[in-house]
N, CA, C and O of each residue as an XYZ file, in Angstrom:
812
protein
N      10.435     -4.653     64.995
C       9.141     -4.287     64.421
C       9.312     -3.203     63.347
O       8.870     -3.435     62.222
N       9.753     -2.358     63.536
C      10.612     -1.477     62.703
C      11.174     -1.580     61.257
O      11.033     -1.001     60.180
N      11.798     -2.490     61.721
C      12.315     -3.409     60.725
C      11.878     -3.633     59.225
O      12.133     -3.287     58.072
N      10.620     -4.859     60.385
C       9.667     -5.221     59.498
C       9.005     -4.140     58.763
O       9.186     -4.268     57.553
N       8.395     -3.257     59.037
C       7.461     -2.514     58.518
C       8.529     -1.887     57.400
O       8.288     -1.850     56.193
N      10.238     -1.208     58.271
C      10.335     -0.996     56.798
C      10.630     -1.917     55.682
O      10.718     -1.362     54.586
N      10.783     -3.046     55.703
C      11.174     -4.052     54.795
C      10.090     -4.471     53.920
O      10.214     -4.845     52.753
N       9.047     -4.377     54.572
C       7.233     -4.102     54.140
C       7.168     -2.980     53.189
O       6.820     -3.332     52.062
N       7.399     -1.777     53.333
C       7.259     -0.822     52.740
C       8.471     -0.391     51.556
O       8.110      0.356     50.647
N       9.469     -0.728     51.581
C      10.831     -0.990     50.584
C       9.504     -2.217     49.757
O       8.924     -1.578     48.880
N       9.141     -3.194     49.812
C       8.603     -4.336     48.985
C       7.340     -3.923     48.101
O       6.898     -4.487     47.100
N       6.929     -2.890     48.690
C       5.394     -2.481     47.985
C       5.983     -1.644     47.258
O       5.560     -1.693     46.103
N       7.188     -0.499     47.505
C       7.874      0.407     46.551
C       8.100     -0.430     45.231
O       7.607     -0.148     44.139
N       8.903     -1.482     45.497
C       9.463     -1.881     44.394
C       8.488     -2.638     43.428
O       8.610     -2.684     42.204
N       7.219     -3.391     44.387
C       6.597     -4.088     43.765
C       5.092     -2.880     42.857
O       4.184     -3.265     42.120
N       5.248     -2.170     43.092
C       5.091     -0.551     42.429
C       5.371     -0.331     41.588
O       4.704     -0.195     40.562
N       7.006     -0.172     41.844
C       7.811      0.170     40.187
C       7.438     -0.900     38.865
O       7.172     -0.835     37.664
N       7.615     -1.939     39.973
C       7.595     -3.194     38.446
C       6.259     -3.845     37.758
O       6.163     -4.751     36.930
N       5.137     -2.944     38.489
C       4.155     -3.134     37.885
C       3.442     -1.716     37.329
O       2.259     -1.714     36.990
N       4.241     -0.566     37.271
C       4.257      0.884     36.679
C       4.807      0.456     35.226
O       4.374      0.610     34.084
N       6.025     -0.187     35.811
C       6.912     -0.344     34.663
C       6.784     -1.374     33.381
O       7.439     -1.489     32.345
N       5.184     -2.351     34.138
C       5.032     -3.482     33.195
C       4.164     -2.444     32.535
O       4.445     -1.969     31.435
N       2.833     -2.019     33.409
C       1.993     -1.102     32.641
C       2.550      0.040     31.685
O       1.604      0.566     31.099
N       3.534      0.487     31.405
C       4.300      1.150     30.561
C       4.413      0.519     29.216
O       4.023      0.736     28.068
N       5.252     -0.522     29.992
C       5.601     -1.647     28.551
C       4.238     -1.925     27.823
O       4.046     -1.774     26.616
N       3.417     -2.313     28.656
C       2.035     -2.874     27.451
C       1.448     -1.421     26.686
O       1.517     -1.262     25.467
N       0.968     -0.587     27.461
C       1.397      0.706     26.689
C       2.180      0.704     25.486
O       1.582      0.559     24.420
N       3.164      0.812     25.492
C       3.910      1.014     24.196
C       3.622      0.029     23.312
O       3.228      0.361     22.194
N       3.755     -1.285     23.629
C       3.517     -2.350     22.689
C       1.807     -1.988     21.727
O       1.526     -1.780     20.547
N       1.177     -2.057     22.755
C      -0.329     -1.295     22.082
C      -0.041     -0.581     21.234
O      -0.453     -0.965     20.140
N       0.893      0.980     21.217
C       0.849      2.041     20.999
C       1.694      1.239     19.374
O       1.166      1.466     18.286
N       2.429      0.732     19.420
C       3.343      0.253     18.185
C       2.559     -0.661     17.460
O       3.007     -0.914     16.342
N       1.152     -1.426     17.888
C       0.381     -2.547     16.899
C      -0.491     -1.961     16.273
O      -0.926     -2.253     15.159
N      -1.069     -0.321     17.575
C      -1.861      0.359     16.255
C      -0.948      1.380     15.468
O      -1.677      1.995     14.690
N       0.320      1.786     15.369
C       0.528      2.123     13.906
C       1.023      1.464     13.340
O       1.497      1.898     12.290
N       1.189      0.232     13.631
C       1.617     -0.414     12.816
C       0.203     -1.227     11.915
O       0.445     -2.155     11.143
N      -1.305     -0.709     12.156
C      -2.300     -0.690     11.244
C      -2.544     -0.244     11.233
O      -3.725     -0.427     11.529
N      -2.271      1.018     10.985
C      -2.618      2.515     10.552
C      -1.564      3.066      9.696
O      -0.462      2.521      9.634
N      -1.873      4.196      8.986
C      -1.126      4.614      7.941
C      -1.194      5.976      7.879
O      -2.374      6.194      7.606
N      -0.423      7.399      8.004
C      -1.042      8.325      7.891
C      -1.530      9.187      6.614
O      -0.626      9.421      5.811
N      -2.419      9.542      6.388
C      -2.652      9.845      4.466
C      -2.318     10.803      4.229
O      -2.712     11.688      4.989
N      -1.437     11.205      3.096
C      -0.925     12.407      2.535
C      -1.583     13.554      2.388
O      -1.279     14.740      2.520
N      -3.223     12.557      1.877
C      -3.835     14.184      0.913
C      -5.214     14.850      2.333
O      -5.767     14.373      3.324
N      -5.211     15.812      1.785
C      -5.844     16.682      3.137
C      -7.801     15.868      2.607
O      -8.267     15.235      1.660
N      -8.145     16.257      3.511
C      -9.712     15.564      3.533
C      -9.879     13.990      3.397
O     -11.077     13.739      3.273
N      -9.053     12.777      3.374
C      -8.863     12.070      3.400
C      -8.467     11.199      4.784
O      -7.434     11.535      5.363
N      -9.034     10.405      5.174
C      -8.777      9.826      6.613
C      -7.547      8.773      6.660
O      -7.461      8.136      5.611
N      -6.788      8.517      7.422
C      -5.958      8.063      8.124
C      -6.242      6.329      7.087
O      -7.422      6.027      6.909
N      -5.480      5.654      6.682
C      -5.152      4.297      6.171
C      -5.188      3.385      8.017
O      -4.708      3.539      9.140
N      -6.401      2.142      7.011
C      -6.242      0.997      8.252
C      -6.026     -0.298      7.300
O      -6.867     -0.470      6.417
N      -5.160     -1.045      7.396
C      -4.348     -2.414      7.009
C      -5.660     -2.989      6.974
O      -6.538     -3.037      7.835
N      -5.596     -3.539      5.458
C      -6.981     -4.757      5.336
C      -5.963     -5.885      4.781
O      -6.106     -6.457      3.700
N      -5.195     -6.049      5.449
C      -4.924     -7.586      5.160
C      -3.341     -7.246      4.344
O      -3.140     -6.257      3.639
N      -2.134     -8.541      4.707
C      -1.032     -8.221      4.228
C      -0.366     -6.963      4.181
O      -0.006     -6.435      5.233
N      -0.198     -6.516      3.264
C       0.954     -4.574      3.024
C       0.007     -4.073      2.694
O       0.334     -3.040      2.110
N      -0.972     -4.176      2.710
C      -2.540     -2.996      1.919
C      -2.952     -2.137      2.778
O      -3.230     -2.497      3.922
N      -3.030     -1.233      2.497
C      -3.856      0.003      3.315
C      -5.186      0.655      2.135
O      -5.218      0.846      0.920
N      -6.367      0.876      3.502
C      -7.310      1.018      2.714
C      -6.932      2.973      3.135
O      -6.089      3.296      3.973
N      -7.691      3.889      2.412
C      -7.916      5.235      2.772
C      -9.514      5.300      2.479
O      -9.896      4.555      1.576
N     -10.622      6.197      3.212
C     -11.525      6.569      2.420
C     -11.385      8.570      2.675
O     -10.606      9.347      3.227
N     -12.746      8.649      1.830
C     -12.917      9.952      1.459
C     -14.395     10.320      1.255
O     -15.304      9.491      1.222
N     -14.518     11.430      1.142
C     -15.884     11.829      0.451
C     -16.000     12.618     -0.181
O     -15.778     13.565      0.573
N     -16.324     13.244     -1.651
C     -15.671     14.310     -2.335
C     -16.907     15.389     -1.814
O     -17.946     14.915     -1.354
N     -16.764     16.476     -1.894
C     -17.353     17.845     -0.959
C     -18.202     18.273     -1.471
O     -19.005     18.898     -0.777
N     -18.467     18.140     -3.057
C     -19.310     18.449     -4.313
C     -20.234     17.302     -4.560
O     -21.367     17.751     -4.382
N     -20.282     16.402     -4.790
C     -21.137     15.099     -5.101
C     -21.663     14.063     -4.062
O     -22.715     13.423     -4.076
N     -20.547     14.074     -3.070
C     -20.773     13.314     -2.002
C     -20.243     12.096     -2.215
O     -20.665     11.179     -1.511
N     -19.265     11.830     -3.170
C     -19.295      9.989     -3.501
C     -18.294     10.043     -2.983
O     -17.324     10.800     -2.931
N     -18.874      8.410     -2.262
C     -17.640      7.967     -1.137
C     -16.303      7.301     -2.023
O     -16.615      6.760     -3.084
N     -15.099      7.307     -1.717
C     -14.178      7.227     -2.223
C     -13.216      6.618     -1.286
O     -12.736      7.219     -0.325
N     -12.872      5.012     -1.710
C     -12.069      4.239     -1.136
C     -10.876      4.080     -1.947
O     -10.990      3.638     -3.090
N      -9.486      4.468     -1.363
C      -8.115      4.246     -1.948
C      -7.327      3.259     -1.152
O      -6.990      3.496      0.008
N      -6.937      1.785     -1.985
C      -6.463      1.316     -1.854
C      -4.691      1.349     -1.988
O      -4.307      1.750     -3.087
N      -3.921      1.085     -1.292
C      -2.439      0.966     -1.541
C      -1.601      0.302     -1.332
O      -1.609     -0.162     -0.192
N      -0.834      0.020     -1.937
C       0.318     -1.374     -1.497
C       1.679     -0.149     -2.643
O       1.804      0.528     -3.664
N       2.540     -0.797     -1.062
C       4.390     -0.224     -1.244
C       4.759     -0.929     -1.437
O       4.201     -1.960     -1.062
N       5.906     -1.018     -2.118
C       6.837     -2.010     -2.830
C       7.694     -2.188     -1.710
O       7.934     -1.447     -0.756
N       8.203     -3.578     -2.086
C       9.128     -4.007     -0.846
C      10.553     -3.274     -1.243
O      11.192     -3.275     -0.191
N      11.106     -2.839     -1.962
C      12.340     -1.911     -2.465
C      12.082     -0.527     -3.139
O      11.079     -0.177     -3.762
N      13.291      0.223     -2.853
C      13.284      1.487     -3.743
C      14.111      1.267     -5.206
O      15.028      0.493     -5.480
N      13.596      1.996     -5.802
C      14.627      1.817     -7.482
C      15.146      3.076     -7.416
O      14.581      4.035     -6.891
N      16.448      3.087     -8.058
C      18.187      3.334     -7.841
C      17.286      4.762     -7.854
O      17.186      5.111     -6.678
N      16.776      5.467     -8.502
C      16.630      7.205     -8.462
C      15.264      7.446     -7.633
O      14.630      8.499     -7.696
N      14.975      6.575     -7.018
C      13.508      7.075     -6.078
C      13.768      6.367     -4.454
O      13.057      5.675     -3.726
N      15.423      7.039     -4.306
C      15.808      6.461     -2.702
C      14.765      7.230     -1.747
O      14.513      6.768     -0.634
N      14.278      8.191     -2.121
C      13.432      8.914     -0.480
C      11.924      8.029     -0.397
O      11.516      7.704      0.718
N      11.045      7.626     -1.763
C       9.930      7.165     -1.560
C      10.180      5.773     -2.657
O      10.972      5.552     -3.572
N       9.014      4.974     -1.997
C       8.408      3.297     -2.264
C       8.296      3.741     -3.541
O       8.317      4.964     -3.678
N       8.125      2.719     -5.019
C       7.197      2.731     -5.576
C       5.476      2.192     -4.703
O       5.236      1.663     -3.618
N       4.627      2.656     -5.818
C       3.351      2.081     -4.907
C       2.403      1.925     -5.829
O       2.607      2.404     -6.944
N       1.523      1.425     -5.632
C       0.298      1.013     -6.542
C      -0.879      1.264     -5.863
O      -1.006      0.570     -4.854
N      -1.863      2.105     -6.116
C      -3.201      2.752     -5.820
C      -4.109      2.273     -6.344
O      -3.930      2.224     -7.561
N      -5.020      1.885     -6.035
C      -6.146      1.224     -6.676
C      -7.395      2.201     -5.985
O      -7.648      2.162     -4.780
N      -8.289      3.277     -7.182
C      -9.407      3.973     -6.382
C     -10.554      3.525     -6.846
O     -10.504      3.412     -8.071
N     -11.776      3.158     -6.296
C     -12.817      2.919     -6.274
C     -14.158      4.336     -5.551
O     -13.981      4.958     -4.504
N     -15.455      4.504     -6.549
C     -16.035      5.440     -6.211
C     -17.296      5.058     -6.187
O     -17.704      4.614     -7.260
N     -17.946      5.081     -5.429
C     -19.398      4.873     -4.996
C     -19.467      3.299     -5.522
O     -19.919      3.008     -6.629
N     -18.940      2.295     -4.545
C     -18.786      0.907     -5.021
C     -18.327      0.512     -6.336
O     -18.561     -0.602     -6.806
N     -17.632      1.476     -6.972
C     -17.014      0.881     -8.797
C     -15.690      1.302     -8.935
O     -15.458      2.461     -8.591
N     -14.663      0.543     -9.410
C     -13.975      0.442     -9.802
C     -13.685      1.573    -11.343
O     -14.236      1.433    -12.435
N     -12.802      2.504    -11.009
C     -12.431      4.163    -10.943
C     -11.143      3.833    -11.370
O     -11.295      3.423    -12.520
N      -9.925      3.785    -11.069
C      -9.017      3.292    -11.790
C      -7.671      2.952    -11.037
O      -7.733      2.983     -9.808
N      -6.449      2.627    -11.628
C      -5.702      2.031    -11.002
C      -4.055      2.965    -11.595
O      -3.896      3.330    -12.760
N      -3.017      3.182    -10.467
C      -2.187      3.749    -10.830
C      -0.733      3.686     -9.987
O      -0.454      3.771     -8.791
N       0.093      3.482    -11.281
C       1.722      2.795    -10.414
C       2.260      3.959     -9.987
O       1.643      4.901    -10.483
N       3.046      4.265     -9.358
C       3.982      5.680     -9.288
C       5.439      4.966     -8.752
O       5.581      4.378     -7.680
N       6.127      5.108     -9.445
C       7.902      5.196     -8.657
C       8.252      5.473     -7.468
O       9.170      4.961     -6.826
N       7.339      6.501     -7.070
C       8.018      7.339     -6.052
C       9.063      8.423     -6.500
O       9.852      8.997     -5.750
N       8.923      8.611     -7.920
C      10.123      9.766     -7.658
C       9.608     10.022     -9.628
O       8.929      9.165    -10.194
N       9.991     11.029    -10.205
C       9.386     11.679    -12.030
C       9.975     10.263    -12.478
O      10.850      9.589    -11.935
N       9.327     10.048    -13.484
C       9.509      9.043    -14.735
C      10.181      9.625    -15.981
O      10.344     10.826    -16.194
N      10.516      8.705    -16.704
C      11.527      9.503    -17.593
C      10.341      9.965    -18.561
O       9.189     10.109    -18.153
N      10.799     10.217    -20.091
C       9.512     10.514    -21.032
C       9.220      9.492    -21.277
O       9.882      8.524    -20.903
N       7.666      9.359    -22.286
C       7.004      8.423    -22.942
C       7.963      7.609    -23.429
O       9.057      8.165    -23.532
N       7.919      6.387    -23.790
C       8.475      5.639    -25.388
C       7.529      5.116    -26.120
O       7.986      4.422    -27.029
N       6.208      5.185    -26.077
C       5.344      4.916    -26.916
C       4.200      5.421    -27.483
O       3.748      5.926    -26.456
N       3.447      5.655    -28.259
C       1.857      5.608    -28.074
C       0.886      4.869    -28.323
O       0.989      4.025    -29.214
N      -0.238      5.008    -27.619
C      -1.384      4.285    -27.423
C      -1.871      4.294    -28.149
O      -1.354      4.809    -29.141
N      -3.177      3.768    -28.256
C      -4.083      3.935    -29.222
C      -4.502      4.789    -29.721
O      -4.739      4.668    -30.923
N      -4.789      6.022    -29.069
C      -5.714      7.389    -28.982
C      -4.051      8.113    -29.601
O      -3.997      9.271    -30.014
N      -3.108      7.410    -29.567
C      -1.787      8.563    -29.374
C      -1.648      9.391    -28.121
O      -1.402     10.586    -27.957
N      -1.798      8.741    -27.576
C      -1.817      9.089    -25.696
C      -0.743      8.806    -25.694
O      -0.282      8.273    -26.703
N       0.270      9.104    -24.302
C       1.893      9.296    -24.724
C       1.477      7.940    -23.144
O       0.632      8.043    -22.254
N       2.583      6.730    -23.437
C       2.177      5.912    -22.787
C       3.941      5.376    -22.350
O       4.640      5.972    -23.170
N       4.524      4.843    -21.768
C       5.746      3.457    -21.121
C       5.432      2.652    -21.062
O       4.468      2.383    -20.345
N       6.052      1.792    -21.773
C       5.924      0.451    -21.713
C       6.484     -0.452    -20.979
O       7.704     -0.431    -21.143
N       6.043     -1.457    -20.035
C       6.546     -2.281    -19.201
C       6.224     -3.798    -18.861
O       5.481     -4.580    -19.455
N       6.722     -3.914    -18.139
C       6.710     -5.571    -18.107
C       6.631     -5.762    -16.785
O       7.251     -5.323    -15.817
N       5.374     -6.816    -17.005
C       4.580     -7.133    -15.659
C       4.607     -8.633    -15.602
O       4.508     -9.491    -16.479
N       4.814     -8.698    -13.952
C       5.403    -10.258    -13.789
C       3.940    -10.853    -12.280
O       4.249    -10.903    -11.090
N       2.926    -11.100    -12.652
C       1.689    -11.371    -11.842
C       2.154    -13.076    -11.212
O       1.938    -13.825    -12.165
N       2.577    -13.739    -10.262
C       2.941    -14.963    -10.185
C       3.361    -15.951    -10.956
O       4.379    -16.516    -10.554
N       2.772    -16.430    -12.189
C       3.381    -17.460    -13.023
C       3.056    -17.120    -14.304
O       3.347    -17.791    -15.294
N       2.372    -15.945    -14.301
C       2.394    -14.847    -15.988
C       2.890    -13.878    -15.986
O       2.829    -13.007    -15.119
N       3.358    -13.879    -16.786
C       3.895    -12.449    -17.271
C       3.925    -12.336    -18.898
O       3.999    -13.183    -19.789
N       3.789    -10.236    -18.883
C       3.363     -9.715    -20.375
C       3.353     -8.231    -20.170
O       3.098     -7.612    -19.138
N       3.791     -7.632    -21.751
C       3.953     -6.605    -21.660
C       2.874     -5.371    -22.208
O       2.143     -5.282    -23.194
N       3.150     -4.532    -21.122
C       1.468     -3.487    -21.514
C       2.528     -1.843    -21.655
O       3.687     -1.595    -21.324
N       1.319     -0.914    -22.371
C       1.304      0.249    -22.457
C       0.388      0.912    -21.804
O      -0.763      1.256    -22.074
N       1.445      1.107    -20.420
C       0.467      1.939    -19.268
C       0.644      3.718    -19.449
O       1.767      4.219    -19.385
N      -0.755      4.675    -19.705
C      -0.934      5.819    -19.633
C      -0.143      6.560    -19.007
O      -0.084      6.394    -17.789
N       0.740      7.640    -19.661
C       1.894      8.577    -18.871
C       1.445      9.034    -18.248
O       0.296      8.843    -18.646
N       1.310      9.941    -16.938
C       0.403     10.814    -16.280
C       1.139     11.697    -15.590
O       1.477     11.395    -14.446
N       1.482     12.810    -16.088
C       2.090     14.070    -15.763
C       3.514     13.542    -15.162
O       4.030     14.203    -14.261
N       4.077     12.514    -15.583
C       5.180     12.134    -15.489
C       5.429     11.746    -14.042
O       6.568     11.838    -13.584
N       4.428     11.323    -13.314
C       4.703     11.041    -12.026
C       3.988      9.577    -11.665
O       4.062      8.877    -10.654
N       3.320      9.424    -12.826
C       2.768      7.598    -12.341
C       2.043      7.287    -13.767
O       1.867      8.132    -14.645
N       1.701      6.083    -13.828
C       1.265      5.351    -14.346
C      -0.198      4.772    -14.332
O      -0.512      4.019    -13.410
N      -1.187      5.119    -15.404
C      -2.347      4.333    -15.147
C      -2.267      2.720    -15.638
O      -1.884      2.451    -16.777
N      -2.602      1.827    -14.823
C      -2.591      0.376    -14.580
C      -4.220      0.261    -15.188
O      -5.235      0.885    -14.880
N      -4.013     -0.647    -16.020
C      -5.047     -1.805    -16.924
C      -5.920     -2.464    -15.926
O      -5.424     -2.879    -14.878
N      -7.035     -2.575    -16.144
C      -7.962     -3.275    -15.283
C      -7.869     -4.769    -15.050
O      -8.363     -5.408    -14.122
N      -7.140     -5.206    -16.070
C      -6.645     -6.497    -16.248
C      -5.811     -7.174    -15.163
O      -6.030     -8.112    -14.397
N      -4.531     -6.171    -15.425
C      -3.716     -6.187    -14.387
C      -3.822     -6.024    -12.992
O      -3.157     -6.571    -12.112
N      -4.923     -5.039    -12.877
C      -4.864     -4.620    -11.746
C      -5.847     -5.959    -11.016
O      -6.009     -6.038     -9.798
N      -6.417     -6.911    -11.966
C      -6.950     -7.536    -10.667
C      -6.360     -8.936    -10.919
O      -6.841     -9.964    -10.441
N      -5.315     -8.884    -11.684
C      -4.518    -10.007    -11.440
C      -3.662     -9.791    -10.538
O      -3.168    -10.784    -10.004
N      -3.118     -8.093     -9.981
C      -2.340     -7.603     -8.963
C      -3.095     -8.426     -7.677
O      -2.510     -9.357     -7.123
N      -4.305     -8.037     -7.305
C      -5.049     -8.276     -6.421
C      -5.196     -9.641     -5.735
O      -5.272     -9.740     -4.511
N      -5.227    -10.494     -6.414
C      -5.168    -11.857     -6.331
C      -3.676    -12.491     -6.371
O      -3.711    -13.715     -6.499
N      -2.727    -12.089     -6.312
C      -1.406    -12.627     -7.150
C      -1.044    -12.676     -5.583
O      -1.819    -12.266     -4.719
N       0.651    -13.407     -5.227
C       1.373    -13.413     -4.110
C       2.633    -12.799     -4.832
O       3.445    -12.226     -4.106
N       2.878    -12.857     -6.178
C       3.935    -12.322     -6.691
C       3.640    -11.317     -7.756
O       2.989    -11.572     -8.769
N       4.266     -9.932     -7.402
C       3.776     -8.870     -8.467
C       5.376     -8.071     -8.887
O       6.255     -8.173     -8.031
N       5.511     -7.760     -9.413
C       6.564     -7.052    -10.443
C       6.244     -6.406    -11.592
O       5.579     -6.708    -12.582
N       7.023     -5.194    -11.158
C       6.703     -4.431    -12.512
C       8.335     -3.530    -12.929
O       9.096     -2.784    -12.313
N       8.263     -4.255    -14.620
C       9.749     -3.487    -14.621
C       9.870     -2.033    -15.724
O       8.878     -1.635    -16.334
N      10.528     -1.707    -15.781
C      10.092     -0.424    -15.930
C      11.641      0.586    -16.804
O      12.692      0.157    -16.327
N      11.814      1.347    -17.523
C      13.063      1.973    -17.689
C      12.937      2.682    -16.702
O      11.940      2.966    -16.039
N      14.107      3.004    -16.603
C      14.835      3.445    -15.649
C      16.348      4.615    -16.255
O      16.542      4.695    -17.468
N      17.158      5.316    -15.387
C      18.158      6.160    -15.443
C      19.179      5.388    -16.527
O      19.584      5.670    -17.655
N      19.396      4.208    -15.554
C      20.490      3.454    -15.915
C      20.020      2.313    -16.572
O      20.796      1.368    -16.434
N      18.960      2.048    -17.281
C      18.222      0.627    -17.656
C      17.167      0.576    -16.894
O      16.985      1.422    -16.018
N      16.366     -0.370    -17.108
C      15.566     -1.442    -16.933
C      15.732     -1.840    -15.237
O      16.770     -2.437    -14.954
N      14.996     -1.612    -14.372
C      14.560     -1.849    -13.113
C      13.438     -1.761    -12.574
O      12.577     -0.908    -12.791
N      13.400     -2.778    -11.737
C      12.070     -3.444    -11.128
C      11.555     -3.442     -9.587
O      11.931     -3.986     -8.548
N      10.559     -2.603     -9.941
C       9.868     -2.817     -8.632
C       9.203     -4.041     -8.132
O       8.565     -4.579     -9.037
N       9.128     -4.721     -6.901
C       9.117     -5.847     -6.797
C       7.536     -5.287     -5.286
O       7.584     -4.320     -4.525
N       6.375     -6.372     -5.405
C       5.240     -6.089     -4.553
C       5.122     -7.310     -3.503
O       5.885     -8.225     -3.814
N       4.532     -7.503     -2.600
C       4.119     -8.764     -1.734
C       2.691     -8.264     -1.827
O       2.294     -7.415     -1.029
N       1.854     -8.790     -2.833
C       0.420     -7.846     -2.453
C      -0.409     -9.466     -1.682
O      -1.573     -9.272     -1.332
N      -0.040    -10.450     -1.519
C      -0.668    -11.266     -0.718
C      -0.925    -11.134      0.558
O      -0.197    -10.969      1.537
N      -2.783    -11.289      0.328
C      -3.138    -11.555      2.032
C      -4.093    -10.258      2.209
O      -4.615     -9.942      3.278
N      -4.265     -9.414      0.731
C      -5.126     -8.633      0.550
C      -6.463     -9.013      0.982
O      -6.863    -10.099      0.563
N      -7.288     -8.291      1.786
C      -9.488     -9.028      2.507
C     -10.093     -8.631      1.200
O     -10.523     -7.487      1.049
N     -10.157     -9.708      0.051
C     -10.861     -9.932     -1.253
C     -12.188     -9.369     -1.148
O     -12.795     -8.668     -1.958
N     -12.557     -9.831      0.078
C     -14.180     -9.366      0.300
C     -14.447     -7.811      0.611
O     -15.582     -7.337      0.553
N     -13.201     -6.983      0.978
C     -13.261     -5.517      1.012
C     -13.357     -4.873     -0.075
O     -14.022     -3.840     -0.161
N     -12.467     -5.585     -1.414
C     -11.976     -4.755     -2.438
C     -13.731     -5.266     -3.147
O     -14.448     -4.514     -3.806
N     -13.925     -6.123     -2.919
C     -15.209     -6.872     -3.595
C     -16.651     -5.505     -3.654
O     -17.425     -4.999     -4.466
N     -16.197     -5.414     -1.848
C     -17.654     -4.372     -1.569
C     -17.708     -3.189     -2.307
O     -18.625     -2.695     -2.963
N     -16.506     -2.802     -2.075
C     -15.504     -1.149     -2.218
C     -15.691     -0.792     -3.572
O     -16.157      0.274     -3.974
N     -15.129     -2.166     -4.548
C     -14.891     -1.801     -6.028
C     -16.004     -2.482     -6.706
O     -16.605     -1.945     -7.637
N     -16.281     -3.604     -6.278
C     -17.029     -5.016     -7.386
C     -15.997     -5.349     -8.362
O     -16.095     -5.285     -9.587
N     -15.248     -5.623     -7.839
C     -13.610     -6.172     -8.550
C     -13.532     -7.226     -7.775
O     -13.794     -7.127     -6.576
N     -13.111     -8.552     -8.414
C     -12.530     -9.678     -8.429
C     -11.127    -10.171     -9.203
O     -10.832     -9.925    -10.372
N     -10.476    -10.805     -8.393
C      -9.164    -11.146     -8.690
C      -9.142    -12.004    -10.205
O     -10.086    -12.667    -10.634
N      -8.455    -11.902    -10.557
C      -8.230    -12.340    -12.379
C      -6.876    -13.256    -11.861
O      -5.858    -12.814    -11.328
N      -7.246    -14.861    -12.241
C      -6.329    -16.423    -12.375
C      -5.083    -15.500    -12.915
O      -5.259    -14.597    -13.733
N      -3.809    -15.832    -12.364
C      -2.371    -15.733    -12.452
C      -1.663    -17.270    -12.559
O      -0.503    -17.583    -12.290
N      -2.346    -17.787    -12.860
C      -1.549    -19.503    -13.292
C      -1.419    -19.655    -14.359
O      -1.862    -18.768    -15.089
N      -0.750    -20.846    -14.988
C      -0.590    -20.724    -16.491
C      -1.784    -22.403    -16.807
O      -2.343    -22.760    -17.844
N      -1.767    -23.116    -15.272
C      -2.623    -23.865    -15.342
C      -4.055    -23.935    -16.038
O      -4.757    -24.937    -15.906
């Protein structure tokens, strides 16, 4: 009798552990699906990034003075280029009180100087943009040597595209950041900005 009871009680121990130990596991798995849609945001007053679809993270905001709500969109490049090993390039897309506000590339790491100017004589780089089955070359705005303002053009052929590239000088030449922006929720950027995706076919 003895026996039994302890052979009873050894069975509930173990059958204990392995259901402590499942509840653990789902735990973690949970714990890894939400950051893995979540993002944490750099800039202070700004809330935490939630995945709207594909590599996109949305951020919002509210500025403290005006009150306008402020949605930042972002997509990381699937590679680093040869002098920006610690950070992504990335592409930001901000929208302010439902409008479309502007759009901006960054390396991840200083840009070299201008090689061109704009219209205004704005000190601008010139690059070459590869949207799925078009590609063409623009003079995107220098901006304190740390990113790039992106064309409205572009930016909503970015939006819509499955293939994005942007090439760029570089240290050693000419290198390219390469995007997966497919699978972006059209109907978010729609509400957020009133931006619609711009045809990338040659069809």
């Amino acid at each position: 009798m003895k026996a039994a009871q302890s052979f009873i009680g050894k069975h509930r121990n173990t059958t204990a552990v392995i259901f402590l130990g499942a509840l653990a596991m789902v735990c973690v798995v949970a714990l890894s699906a939400r950051a893995q849609r979540t993002r944490m945001s750099p800039y202070q007053g700004e809330n935490d990034g939630v995945n709207v679809g594909g590599n996109w993270y949305a951020f919002r905001s509210e500025n403290k003075m005006t009150a306008a709500k402020i949605v930042r969109f972002e997509l990381q490049a699937d590679n680093y280029l040869s002098w920006s090993r610690d950070n992504k390039p990335r592409v930001e897309l901000v929208c302010t009180n439902r409008k479309y506000t502007n759009a901006d590339f960054s390396p991840g790491a200083p840009l070299g100087p201008p090689n061109r100017p704009g219209f205004w004589g704005q000190p601008q780089i010139e690059v070459m943009v590869r949207a799925d089955d078009v590609h063409h070359t623009n003079g995107w705005n220098w901006i304190d040597g740390r990113s790039l303002s992106m064309d409205k053009g572009t930016t909503r052929e970015l939006i819509g595209a499955h293939i994005f590239k942007v090439q760029l000088p570089g240290p050693r030449g000419p290198e390219i950041a390469e995007f997966s922006p497919a699978g972006l929720d059209l109907d978010q950027v729609k509400r957020a900005c009133d931006l619609t995706p711009k045809k990338t076919s040659k069809d």
